[in-house]
C-alpha positions in Angstrom: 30.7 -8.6 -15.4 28.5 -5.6 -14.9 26.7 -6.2 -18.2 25.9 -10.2 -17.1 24.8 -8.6 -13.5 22.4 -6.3 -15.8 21.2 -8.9 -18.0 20.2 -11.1 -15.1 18.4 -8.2 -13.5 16.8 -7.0 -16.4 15.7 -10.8 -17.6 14.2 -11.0 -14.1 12.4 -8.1 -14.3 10.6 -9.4 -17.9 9.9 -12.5 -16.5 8.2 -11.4 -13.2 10.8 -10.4 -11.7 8.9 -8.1 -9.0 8.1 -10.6 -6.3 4.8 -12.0 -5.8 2.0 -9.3 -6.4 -0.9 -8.6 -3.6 -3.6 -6.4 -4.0 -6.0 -5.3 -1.2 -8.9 -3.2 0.5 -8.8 -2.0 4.1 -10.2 0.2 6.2 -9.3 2.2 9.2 -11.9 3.2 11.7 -11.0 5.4 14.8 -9.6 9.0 15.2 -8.4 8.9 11.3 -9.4 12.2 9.6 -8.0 15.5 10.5 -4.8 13.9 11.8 -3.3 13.8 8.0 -4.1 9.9 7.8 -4.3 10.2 3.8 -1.2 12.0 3.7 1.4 10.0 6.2 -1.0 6.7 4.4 0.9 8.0 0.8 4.1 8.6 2.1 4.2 5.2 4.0 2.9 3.3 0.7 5.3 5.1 -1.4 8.3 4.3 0.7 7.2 1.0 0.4 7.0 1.1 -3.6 2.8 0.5 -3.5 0.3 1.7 -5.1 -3.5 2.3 -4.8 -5.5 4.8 -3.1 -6.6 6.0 -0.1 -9.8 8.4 0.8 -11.6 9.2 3.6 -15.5 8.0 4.1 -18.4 10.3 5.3 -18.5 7.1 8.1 -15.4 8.5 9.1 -12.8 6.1 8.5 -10.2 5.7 6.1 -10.3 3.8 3.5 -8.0 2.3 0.3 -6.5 -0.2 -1.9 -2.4 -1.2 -1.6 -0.6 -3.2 -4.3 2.3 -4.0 -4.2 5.1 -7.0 -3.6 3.8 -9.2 -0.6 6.3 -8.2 2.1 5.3 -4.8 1.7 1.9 -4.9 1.5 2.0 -7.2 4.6 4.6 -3.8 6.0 1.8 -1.6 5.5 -1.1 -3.4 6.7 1.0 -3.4 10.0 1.6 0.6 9.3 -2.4 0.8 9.4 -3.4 -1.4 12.3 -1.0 -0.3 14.6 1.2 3.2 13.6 -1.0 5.5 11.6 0.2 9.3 11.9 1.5 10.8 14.6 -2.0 12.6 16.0 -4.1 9.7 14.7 -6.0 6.5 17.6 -6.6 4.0 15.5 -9.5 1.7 17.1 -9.0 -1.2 14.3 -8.0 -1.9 10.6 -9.9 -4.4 8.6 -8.4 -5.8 5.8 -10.4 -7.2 2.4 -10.1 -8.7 -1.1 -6.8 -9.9 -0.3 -5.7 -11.5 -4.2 -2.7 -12.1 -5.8 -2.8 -9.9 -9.7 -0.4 -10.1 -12.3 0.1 -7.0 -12.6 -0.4 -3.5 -11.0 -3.5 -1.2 -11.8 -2.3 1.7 -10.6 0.8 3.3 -11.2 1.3 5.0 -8.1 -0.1 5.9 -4.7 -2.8 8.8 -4.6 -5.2 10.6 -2.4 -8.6 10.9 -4.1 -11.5 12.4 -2.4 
């Protein structure tokens, strides 16, 4: 039994088996940077299994890339338009480039800049 139950899972996997895949950009304007936006951003995403990026802009926002299955990209754009960290105000999210991909780009989820 537990070797048909793998089988299944692992034939799934090869064929697709993640659900469908969403990549996009957003951006995050309001009281985002020296509130440890970037940081609560990564845990969030990798909680959620995404990856992408997230950095913060001399503008002052935030902004990033998810990818990821579609229910949890759709998780996290709710995590940035409306949660944030703790110390963060966060005016208003926009959200860009929405496409479905094949496959992942990035491995994981990481600050840059």
């Amino acid at each position: 039994m537990w070797r048909l139950l793998r089988r299944c899972s692992v034939a799934a996997m090869s064929s697709g088996g993640e659900a469908q895949l969403l990549s996009l950009d957003f951006e995050v304007f309001g009281k985002v940077q020296g509130v440890f936006f970037r940081k609560h951003t990564q845990k969030e995403a990798k909680r959620l299994g995404l990856s992408g990026w997230v950095k913060n802009t001399r503008q002052g926002s935030v902004q990033g890339r998810l990818q990821g299955a579609d229910a949890q990209v759709r998780t996290m754009q709710a995590w940035l338009r409306d949660t944030g960290s703790p110390k963060s105000k966060i005016e208003r999210a926009e959200f860009r480039n929405q496409k479905q991909i094949q496959s992942r780009e990035y491995s994981d989820f990481q600050v840059i800049g």
